[in-house]
C-alpha positions as CSV (number, residue, x, y, z in Angstrom):
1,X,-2.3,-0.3,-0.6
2,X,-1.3,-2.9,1.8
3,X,2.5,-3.8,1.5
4,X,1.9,-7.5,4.1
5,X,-1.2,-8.4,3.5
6,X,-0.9,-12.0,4.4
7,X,-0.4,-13.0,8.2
8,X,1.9,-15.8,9.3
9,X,3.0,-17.4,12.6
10,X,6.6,-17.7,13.7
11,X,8.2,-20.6,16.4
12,X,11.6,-20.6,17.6
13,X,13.6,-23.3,18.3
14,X,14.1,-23.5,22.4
15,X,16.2,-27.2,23.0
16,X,15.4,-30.5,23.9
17,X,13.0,-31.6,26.3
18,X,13.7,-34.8,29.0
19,X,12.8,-37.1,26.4
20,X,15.3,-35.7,23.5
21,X,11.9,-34.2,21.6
22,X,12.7,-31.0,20.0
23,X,10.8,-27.8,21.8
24,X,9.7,-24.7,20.3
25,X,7.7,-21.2,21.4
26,X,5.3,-19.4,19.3
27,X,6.9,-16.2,18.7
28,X,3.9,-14.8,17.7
29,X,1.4,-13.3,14.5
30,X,3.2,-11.2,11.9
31,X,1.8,-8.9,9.2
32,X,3.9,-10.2,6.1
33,X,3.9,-10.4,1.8
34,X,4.4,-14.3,0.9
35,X,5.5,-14.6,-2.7
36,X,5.8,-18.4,-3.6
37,X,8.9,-18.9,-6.2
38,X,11.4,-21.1,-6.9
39,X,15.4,-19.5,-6.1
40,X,18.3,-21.1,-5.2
41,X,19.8,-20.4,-1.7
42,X,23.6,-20.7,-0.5
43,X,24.3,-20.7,3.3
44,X,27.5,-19.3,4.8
45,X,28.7,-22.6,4.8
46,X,28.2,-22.9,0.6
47,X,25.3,-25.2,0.7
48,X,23.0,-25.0,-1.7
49,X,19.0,-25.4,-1.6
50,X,15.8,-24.7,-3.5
51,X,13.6,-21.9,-1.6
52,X,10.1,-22.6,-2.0
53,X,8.9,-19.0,-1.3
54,X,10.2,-15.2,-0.2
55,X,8.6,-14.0,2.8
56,X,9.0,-10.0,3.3
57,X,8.4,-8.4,6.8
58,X,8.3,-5.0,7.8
59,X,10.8,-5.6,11.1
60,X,13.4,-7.9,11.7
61,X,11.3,-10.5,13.6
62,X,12.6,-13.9,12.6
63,X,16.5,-15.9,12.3
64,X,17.7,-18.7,10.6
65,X,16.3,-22.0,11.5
66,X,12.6,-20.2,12.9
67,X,9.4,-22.3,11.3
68,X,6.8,-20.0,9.6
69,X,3.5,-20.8,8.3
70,X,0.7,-19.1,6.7
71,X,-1.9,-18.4,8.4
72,X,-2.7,-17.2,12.7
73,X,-1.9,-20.2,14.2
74,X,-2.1,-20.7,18.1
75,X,0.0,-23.9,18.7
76,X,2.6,-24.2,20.6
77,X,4.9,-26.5,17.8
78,X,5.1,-25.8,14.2
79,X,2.7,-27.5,12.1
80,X,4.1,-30.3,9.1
81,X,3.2,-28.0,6.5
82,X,6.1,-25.2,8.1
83,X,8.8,-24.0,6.4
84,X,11.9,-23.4,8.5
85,X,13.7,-20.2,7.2
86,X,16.5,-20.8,5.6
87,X,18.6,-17.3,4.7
88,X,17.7,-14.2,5.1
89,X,18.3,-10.4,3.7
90,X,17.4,-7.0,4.5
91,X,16.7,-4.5,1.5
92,X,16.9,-0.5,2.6
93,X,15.1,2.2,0.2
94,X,17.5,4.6,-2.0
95,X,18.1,6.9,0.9
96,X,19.2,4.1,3.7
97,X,16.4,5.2,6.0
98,X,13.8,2.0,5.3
99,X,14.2,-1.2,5.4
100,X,12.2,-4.6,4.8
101,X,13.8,-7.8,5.6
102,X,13.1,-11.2,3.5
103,X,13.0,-14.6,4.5
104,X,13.8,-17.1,2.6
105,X,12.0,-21.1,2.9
């Protein structure tokens, strides 16, 4: 049984170009679970948001503020229909020595 059987794409904020446009860089293709569902998310700062969707990945790949979207994607900017990852958590198995890390959009 497959544990990420979806794929997504990943970009990175990188600055500001010479005419103020935000910039990105595909990080690349990741291996992933995508479970759509509603759940509330609070930021360091105490903000609170609805998440659209939980996105597990084997490896820590991804921070806060990244744009992800389903699908292999080969463009240099994020799409309209990305999510930028809003919080994030890691979950280890009962002994410590696993881990899968979610994303949260």
């Amino acid at each position: 049984m497959n544990k990420h059987p979806q794929m997504v794409t990943l970009w990175r904020y990188e600055g500001v170009d010479l005419n103020n446009v935000p910039s990105y860089y595909n990080v690349g293709t990741f291996n992933v679970r995508w479970e759509d569902r509603s759940e509330l998310i609070v930021n360091n700062d105490g903000r609170q948001s609805m998440g659209r969707a939980t996105i597990y990945f084997p490896e820590k790949v991804f921070e806060i503020g990244d744009y992800v979207v389903l699908g292999d994607i080969p463009d240099i900017n994020p799409p309209s229909n990305a999510y930028e990852i809003k919080n994030e958590r890691s979950i280890s198995n009962l002994s410590g020595t696993r881990y899968e890390y979610r994303a949260l959009v």
